[in-house]
N, C-alpha and C positions, 0 to 999 in steps of 0.2 A: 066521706073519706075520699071519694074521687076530686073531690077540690081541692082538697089538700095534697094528694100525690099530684094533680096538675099544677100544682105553687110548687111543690117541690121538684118537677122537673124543670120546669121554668126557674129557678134558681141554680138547677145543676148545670143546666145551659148557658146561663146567663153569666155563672162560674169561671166554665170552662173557657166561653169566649174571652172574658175576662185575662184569665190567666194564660193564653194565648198570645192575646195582643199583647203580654205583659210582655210576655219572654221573647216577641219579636222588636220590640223597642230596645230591649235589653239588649238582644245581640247586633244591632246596627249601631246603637251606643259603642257597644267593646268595639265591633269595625272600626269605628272612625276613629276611636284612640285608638287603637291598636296597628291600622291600617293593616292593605291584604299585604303578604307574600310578594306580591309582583311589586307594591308599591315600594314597601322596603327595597328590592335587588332594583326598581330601578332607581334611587336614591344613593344606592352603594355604588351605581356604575358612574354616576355623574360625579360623586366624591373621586372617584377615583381617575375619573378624565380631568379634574381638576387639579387634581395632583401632579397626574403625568405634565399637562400644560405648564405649572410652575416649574416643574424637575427640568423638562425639557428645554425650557425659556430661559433657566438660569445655565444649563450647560451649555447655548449657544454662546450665551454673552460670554461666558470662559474660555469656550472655542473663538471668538472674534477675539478676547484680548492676546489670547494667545497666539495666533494669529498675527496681529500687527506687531506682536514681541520679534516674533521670526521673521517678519522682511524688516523689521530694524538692523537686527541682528545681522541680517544678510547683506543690506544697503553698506553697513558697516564693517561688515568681512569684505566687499567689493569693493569700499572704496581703500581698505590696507591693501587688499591684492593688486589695487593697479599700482597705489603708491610704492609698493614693493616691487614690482615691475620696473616703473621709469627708474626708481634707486640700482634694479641688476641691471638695465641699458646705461645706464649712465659709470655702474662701475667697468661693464664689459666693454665700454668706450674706452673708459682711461688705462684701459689695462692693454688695450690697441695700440694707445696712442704710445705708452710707455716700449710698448713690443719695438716699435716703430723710431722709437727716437735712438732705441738701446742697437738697433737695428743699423741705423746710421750713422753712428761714432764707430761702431767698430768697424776699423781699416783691417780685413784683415786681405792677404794676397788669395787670388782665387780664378778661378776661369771664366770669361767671359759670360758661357753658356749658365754659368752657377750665378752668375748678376743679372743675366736678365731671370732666370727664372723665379730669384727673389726678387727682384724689382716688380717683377708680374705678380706674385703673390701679395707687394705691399699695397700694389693699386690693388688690386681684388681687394682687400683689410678696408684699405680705406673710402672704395666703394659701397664695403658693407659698411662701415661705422656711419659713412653719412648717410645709408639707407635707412628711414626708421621701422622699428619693430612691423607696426602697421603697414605699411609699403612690402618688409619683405613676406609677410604672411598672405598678403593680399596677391603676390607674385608667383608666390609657390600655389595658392590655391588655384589661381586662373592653371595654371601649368597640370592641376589636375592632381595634384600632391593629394592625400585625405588629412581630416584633422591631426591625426593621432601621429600620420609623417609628419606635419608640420613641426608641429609640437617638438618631434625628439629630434630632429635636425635642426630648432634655434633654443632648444634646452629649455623649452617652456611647457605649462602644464595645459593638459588637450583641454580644460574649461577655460582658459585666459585665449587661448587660440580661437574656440568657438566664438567667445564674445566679442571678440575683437572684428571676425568675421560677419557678424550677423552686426553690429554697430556698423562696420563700412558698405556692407552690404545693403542698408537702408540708405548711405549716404549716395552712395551707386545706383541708386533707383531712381532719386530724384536727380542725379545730373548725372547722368550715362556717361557723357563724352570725358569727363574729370578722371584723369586717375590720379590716385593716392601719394 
């Protein structure tokens, strides 16, 4: 009997290891299909950096079209505001020149002191009509005027003033001694 309880624990042994090892295969099996915890979250984070990167790649390219939509747009409103510009110099000219002409057909009788003072007021007119835009912004600025005077003493708007200013103002750097 003792030979046989010693087969039999050496079988119980032999069992157990058995069945051990079994269930340690087993569960390194499920692992690897399964993967850990950490493996999944970091899988889900790199999904999702990959997303951000498209998301964000495509909003740029939207933000650059956009972008170049708006200095079109703007090249294109700068270039009607100057062209609206030389159209009111060129009307506020003829509108001088007709002051001027209506000015000197009428004979009428008057006092000396009342012909020169219109005579002095037509040279002034026609000082300023031959002055250009350019020229008289650039006069009133050295003289210390700000934009915004400039602007409402030749009836123009304080952005058409600035640029004007900062365009002759570059032209003024490279030939100092030239004025306008």
């Amino acid at each position: 009997m003792g030979d046989i309880l010693s087969w039999l624990i050496l079988l119980c042994t032999l069992g157990t290891v058995a069945f051990t090892w079994g269930m340690f295969l087993s569960s390194m099996n499920r692992n690897e299909t399964n993967g850990t915890p950490h493996e999944d979250f970091e899988e889900r984070i790199v999904e999702l950096i990959g997303r951000f990167r498209h998301l964000s790649s495509v909003r740029l390219q939207m933000l650059d079209r956009k972008t170049e939509e708006l200095r079109k747009l703007i090249d294109e409103a700068n270039a009607l505001y100057s062209a609206l510009s030389v159209k009111e110099t060129e009307v506020r000219a003829s509108e001088m020149r007709l002051r001027q002409e209506s000015s000197k057909t009428e004979d009428l009788p008057s006092s000396d002191h009342l012909k020169q003072s219109e005579h002095s007021e037509t040279e002034e007119q026609e000082q300023q009509v031959e002055m250009s835009v350019e020229k008289k912004i650039m006069l009133l600025s050295q003289e210390g005027k700000t934009d915004q005077e400039i602007a409402k003493l030749l009836g123009m708007g304080t952005g058409e003033v600035r640029l004007i200013l900062s365009l002759f103002a570059g032209k003024n750097h490279y030939s100092s001694d030239s004025v306008i």
